[in-house]
C-alpha positions as CSV (number, residue, x, y, z in Angstrom):
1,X,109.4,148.5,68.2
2,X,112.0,147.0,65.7
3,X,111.3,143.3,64.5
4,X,114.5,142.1,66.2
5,X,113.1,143.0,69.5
6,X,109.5,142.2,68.9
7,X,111.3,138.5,67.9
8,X,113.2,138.4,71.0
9,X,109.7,138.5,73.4
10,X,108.1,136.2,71.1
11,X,111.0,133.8,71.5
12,X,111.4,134.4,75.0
13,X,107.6,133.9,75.8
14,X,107.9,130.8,73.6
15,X,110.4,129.5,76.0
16,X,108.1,130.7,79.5
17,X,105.6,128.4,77.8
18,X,107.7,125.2,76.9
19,X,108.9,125.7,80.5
20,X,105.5,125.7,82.0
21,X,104.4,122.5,79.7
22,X,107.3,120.4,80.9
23,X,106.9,121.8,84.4
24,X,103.6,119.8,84.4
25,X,104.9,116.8,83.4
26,X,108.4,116.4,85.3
27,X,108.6,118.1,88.6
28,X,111.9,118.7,90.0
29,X,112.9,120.9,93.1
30,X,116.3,121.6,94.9
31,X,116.4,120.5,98.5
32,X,119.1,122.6,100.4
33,X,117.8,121.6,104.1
34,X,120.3,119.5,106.3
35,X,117.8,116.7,107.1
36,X,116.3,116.8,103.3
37,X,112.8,118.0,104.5
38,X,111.8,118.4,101.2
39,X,112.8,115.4,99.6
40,X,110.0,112.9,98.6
41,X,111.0,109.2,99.9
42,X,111.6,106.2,98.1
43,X,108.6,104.8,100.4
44,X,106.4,107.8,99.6
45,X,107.6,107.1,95.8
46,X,106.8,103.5,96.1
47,X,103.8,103.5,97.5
48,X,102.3,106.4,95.5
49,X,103.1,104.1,92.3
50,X,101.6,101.1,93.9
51,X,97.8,102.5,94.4
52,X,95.3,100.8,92.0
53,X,92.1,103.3,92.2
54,X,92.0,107.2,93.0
55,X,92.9,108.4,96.5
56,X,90.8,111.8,97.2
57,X,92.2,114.7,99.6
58,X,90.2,116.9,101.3
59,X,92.3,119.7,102.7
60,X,90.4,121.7,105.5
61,X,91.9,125.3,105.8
62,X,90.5,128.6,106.9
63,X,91.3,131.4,104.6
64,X,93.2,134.5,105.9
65,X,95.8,133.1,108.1
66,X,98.3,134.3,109.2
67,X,101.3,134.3,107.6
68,X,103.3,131.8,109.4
69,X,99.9,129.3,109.2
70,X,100.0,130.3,105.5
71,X,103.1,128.9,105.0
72,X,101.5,125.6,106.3
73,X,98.9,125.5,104.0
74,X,101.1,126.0,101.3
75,X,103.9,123.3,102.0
76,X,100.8,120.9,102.0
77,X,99.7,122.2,99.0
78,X,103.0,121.8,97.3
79,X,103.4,118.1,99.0
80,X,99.8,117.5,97.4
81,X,101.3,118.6,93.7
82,X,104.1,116.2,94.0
83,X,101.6,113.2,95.4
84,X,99.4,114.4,92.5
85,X,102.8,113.5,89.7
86,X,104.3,111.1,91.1
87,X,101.1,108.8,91.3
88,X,99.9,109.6,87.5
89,X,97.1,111.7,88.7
90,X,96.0,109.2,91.5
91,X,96.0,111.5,94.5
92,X,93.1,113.8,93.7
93,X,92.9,116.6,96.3
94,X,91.1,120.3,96.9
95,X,90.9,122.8,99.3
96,X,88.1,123.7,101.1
97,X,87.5,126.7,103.5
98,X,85.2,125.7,106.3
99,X,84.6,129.2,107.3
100,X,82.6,129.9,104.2
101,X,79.6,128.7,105.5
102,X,77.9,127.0,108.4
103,X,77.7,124.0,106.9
104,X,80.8,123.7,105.5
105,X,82.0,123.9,109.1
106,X,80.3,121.3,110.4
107,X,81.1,119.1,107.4
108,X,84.8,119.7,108.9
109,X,83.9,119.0,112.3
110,X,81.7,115.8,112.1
111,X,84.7,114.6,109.6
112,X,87.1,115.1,112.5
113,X,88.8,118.3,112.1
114,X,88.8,120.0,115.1
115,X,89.9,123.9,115.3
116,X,92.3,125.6,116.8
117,X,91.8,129.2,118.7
118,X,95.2,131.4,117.3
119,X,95.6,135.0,118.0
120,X,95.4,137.6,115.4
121,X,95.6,141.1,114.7
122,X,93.4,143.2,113.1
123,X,93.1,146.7,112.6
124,X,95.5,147.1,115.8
125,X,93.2,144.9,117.9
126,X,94.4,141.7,118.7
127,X,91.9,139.0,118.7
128,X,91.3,134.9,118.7
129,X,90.5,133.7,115.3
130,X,88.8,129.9,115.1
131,X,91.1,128.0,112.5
132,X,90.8,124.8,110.6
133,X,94.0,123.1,109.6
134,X,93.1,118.9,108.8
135,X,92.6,116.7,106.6
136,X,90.3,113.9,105.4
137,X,92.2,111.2,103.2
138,X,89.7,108.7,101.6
139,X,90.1,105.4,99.5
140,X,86.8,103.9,98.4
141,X,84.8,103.5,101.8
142,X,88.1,103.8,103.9
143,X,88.8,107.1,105.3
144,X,91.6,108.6,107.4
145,X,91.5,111.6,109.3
146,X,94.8,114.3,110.1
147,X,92.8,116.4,112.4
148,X,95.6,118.9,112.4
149,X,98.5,119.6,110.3
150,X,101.2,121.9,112.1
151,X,104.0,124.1,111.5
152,X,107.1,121.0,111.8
153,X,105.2,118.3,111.4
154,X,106.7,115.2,110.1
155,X,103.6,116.1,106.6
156,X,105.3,113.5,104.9
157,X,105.2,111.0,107.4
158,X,101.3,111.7,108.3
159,X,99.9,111.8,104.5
160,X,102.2,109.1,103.4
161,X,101.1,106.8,106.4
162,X,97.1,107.9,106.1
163,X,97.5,106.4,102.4
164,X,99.3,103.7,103.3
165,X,96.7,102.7,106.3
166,X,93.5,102.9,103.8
167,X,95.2,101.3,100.6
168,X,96.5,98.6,102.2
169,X,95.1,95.4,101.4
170,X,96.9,92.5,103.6
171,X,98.3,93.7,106.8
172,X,101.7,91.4,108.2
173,X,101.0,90.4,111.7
174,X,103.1,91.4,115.1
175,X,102.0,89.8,118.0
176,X,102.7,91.0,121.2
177,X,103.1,87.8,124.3
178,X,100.8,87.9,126.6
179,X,99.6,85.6,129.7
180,X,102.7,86.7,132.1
181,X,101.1,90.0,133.3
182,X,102.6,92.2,130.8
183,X,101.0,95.6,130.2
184,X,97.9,96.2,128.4
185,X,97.4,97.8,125.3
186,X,95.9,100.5,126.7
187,X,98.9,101.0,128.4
188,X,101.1,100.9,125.4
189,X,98.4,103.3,123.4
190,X,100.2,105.1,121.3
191,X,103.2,102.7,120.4
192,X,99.8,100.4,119.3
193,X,98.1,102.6,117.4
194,X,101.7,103.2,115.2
195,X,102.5,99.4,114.4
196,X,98.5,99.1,113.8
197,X,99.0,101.3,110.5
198,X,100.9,98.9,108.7
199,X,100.3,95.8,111.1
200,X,97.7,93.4,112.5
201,X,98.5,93.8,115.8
202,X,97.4,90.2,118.0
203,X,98.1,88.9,121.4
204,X,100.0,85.8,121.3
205,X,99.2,83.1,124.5
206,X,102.4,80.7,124.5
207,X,100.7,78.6,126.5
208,X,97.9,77.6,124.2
209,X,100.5,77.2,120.8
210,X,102.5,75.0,120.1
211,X,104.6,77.1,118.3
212,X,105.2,80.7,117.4
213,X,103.3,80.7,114.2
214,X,105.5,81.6,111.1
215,X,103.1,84.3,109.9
216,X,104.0,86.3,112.7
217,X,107.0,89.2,111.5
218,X,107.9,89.8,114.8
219,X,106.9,89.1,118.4
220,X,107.3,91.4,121.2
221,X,107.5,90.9,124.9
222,X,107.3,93.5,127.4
223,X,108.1,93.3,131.1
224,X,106.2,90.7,132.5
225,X,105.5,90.6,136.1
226,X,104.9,86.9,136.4
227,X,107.6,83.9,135.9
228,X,107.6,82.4,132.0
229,X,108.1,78.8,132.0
230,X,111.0,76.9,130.2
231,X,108.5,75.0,127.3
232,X,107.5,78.8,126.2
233,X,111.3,80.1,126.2
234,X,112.1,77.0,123.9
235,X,109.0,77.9,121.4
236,X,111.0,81.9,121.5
237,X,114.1,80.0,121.1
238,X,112.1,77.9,117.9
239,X,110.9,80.8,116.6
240,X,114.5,82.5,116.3
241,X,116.3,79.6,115.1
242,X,114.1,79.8,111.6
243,X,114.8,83.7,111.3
244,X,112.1,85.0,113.3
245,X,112.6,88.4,114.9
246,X,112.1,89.1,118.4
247,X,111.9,92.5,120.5
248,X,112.1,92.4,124.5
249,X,111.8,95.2,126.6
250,X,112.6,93.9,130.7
251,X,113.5,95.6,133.6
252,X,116.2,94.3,135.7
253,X,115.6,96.8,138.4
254,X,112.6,98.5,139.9
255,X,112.7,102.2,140.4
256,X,109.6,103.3,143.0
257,X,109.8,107.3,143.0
258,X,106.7,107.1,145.8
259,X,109.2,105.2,148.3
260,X,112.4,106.9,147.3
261,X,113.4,102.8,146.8
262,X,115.0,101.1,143.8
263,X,115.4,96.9,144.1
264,X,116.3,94.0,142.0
265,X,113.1,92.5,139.9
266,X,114.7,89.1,139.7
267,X,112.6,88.7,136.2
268,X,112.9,85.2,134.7
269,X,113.2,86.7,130.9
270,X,116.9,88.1,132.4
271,X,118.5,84.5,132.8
272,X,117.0,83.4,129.6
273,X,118.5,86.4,127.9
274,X,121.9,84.8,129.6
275,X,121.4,82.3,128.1
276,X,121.7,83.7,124.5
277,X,124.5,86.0,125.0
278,X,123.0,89.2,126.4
279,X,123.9,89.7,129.8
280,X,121.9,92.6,131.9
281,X,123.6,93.3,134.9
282,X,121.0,94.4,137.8
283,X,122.6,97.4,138.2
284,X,120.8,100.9,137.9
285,X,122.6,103.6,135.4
286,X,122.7,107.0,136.2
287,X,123.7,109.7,133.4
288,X,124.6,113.3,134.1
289,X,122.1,113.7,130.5
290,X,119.1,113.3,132.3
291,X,115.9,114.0,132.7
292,X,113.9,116.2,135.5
293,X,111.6,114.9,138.0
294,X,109.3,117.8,140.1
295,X,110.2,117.8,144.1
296,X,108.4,119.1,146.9
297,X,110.5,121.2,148.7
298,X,109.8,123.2,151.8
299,X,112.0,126.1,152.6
300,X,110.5,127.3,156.2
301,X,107.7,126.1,158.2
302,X,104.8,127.8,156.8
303,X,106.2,128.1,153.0
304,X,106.6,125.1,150.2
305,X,107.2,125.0,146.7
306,X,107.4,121.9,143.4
307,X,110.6,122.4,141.8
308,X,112.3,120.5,139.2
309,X,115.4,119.0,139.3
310,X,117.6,116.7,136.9
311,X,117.4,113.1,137.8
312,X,120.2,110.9,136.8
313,X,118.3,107.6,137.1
314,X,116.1,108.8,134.0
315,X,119.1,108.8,130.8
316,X,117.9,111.3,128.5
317,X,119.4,110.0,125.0
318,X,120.0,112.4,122.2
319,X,122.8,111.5,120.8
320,X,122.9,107.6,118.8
321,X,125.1,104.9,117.5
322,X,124.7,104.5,113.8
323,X,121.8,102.7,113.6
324,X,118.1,102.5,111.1
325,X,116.1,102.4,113.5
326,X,117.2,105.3,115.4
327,X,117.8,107.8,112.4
328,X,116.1,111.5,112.8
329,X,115.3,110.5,116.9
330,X,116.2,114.1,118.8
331,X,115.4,112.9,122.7
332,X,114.2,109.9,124.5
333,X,114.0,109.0,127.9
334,X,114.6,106.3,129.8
335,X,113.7,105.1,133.7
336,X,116.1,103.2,135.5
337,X,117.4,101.2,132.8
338,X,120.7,99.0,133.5
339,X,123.7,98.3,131.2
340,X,123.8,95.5,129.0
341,X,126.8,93.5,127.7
342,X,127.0,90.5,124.9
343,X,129.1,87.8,126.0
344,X,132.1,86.9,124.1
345,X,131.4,83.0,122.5
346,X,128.4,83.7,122.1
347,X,126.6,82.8,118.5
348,X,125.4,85.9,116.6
349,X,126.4,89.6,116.3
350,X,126.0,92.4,119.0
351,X,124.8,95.8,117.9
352,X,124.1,99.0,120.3
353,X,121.6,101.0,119.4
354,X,121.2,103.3,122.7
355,X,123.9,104.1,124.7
356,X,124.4,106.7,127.5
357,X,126.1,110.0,127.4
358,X,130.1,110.0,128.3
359,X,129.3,110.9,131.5
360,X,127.5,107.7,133.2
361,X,128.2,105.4,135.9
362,X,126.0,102.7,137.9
363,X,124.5,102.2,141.5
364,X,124.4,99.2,143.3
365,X,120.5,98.2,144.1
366,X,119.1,97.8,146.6
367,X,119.3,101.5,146.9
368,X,117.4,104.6,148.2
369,X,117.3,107.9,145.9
370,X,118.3,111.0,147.4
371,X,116.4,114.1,145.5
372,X,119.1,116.1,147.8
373,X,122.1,114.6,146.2
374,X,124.6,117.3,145.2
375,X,125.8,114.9,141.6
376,X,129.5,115.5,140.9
377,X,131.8,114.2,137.6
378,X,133.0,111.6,140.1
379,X,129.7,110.4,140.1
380,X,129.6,109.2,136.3
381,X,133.3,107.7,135.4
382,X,131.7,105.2,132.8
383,X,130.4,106.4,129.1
384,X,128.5,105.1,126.5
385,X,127.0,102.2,128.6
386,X,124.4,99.9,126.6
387,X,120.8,100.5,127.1
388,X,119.3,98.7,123.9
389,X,121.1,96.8,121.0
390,X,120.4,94.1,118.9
391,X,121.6,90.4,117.9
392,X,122.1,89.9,114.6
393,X,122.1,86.1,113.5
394,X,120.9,84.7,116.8
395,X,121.0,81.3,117.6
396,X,122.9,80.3,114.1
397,X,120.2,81.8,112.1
398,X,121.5,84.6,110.0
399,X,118.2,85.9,109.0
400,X,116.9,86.0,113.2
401,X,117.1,89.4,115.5
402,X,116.7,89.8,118.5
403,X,116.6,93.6,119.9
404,X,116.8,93.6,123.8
405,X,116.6,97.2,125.9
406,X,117.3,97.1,129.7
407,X,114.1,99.4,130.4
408,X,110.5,97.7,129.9
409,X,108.8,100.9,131.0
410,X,110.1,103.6,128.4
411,X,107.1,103.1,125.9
412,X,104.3,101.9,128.4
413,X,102.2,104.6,130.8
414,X,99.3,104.3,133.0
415,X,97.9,107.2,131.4
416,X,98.8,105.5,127.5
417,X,100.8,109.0,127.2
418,X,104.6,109.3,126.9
419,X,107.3,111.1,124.7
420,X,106.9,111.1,121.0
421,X,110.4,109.6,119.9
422,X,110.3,107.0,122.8
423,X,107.1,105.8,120.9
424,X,109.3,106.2,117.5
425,X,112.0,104.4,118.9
426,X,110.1,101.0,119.3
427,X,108.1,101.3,116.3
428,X,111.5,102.2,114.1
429,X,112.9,99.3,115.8
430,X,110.1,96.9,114.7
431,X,109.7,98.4,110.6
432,X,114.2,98.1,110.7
433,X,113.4,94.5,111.7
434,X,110.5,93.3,109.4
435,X,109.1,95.9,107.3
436,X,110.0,96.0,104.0
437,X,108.0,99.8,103.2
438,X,110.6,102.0,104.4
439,X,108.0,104.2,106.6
440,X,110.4,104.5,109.7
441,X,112.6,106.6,108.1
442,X,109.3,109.4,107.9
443,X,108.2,108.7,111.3
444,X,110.9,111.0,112.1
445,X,111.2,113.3,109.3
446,X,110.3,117.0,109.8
447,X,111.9,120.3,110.6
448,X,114.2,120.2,113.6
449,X,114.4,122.2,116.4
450,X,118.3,124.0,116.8
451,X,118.3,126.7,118.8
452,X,120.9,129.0,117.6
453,X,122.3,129.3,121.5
454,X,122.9,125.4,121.1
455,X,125.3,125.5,118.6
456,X,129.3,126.1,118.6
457,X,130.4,129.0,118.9
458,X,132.5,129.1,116.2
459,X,130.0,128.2,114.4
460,X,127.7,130.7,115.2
461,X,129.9,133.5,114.6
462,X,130.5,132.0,111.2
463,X,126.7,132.1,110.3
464,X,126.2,135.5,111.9
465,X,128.5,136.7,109.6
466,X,127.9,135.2,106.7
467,X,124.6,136.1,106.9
468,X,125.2,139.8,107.4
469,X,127.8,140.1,105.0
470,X,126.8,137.5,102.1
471,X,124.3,140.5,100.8
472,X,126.9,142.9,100.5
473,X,129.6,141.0,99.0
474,X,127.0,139.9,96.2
475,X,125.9,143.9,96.2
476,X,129.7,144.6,96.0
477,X,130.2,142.0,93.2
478,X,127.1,143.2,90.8
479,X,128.5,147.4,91.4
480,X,132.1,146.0,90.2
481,X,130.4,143.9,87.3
482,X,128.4,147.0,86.0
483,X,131.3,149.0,87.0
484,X,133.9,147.5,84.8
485,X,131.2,146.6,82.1
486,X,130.5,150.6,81.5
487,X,134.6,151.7,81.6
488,X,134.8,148.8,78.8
489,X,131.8,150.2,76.9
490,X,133.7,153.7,77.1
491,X,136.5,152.5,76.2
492,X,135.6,151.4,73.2
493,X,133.8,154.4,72.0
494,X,136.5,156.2,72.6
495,X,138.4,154.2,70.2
496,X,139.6,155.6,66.8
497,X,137.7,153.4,64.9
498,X,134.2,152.8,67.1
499,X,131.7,152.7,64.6
């Protein structure tokens, strides 16, 4: 080996190193995805600076995954290196595999992490494998459990927020108003347990205050069953006109699926709302983007079946306004909302958030639903009708909001269960009104689901064929390269004077 070559592999190992050493102390990755999935937030960023004392990770993951639950593991491990740098070394983390040992396991298990039965393939024998895919995230004596991280998830969102929840110090309060039979919290479970990570969440009895405290960031009212007098509108009214915010979720219809009936609620929050600008009309809205309901159908005497069937009393939204609060949202539903309108004089600025599909319309109530109906384009001659929007500068206040939607049953269940992004929806709303952290922008970050049959075809075609034939053109490019480069090389040995 000559010296010029031995210098050339000590000068470019020299450089593999210097690359390595800085690699360790800046990290920097390109981001190519549409929805920047890998992108660290400036609220991640933020609150990774702002941690005082050491936050340990405990990652809980079985060994010899599969490969797709591989590439879990290792997306959380490289969202752990990039905590790990841009906190100075504050997010301390390992990996442990519970299957090791028994007692390992039930470390994992009494900590919360729960496994999951997936099916592998061994040897030619397929067989169910007991995995482990959580994590514990502790902060001096607080602890926070991710019982499973998935394929998808919003990681981000779920380690950014366990941090947040156990680091913490002073929580802003939200209350919710109560004393008018609105829904419980146990109704409203998982919509509660969001705002709880970064909010005291408290009930808020207008009729023992005498005012809307000051401390409170926003106040939320939900449905209520019973009449709210006059003297607690004017404390709402009180609390607006010094910049509070306010959210309000009424229905001015009823929709009763067990009596194939729909009726006017006659709600007392609807003429208050009036009263302020934002006018619901009691009206039910039917969109031909809906959701299903299952029927009971009986095709002979002896022989019946469930079917499902779309619905157009239940909107199905998927497409939004430009709005915060509903950035990253992919579907939620709605049941029997009714189109709202913002009266021209009135003080403040109207906002949609949520509006229906181009193909919408409205139904008188009272009314009966027919499960039979054969819907038609005639049927929805309206578009983009208003389900939710938002005052801005309510009441002469510049700094006061008020978000009203025209459906105070989207985020509240008997059973405390109901779809992810209606829950997202409300909780977006709430952080777009008061919270300054910038967490409802992760709520809904993840990888999103685009079936290849749902997009243009144009489209399509273009990616079908760019990704057959990008390979070859790049193959095609490097032969001509080397192609040309050797004809030049012989070319100039063939030269007289080629030395």
């Amino acid at each position: 080996m000559n010296k010029d070559r031995r210098l050339s592999i000590l000068l470019v190992i020299g450089i593999v190193a210097i690359v390595f050493l800085l690699s360790r102390q800046f990290f920097f990755r390109l981001d190519l995805t549409e929805d920047h999935e890998f992108t660290m937030s400036k609220a991640t960023k933020t609150i990774l600076k702002n941690i005082d004392d050491p936050v340990d990770v405990k990652a809980y993951f079985s060994g010899n995954l599969p490969a797709d639950f591989e590439l879990v593991k290792n997306d959380f491990q490289n969202l752990l290196v990039e905590y790990n740098n841009i906190s100075k070394g504050k997010i301390n983390y390992r990996f442990i595999d519970p299957g090791k040992d028994q007692t390992t396991e039930q470390e994992a298990v009494q900590n919360g992490i729960q496994p999951l039965l997936i099916n592998v393939r061994e040897k030619d024998e397929a067989s169910q494998k007991k995995a482990y895919m959580g994590a514990i995230v502790q902060y001096g004596d607080q602890k926070e459990v991710i019982p499973f991280i998935s394929q998808g998830s919003a990681m981000e969102y779920e380690l950014t927020t366990a941090i947040k929840k156990i680091t913490v110090k002073d929580k802003p309060s939200i209350g919710f108003i109560t004393g008018h039979g609105e829904p419980e919290f146990n109704k409203m479970a998982q919509t509660v347990q969001e705002l709880s990570v970064i909010y005291a969440v408290e009930n808020v009895d207008l009729s023992k205050e005498q005012s809307i405290a000051e401390r409170y960031q926003a106040v939320i009212l939900v449905d209520p069953a019973d009449s709210i007098p006059p003297d607690q509108f004017a404390k709402i009214n009180d609390y607006m006109s010094k910049g509070g915010k306010v959210f309000v979720a009424v229905n001015a219809v009823n929709g009763d699926l067990s009596t194939a009936s729909g009726t006017v609620t006659h709600s007392s929050v609807i003429p208050w709302l009036a009263s302020l600008g934002v006018d619901i009309e009691p009206t039910f809205i039917v969109d031909a983007a809906c959701a299903k309901v299952t029927v009971q159908q009986q095709r002979s005497n002896f022989f019946s079946f469930q079917s499902q069937i779309n619905f157009p009393y239940l909107p199905l939204v998927s497409k939004f306004p430009d709005h915060p609060a509903t950035k990253g949202l992919e579907a939620v539903i709605f049941q029997f909302a009714s189109p709202i309108k913002f009266a021209a004089g009135a003080s403040g600025s109207f906002i949609p958030m949520v509006t229906t599909s181009a193909k919408a319309g409205t139904q008188q109530a009272p009314i009966t639903f027919d499960v039979n109906k054969q819907w038609s384009n005639q049927d929805f001659p309206l578009s983009n009708l208003v389900i939710g929007g938002v005052v801005e500068g309510v009441g002469g206040n510049k700094d006061a909001k008020l978000v009203v939607f025209s459906d105070g049953d989207f985020f509240v269940s008997e059973q405390g269960k109901v779809n992810p992004d209606n829950v997202s929806l409300v909780v977006n709303t709430i952080d777009w009104m008061c919270d300054k952290s910038g967490l409802a922008e992760l709520r809904t970050k993840g990888v999103v689901y685009r079936p290849i049959e749902d997009i243009e075809e144009g489209k399509r075609t273009f990616i079908k064929y760019f990704n057959f034939l990008l390979p070859l053109v790049l193959v095609a490019i490097v032969g001509i390269w080397r192609t040309q480069r050797s004809r030049n090389i012989r070319m100039r040995r063939m030269q007289e004077k080629y030395s």
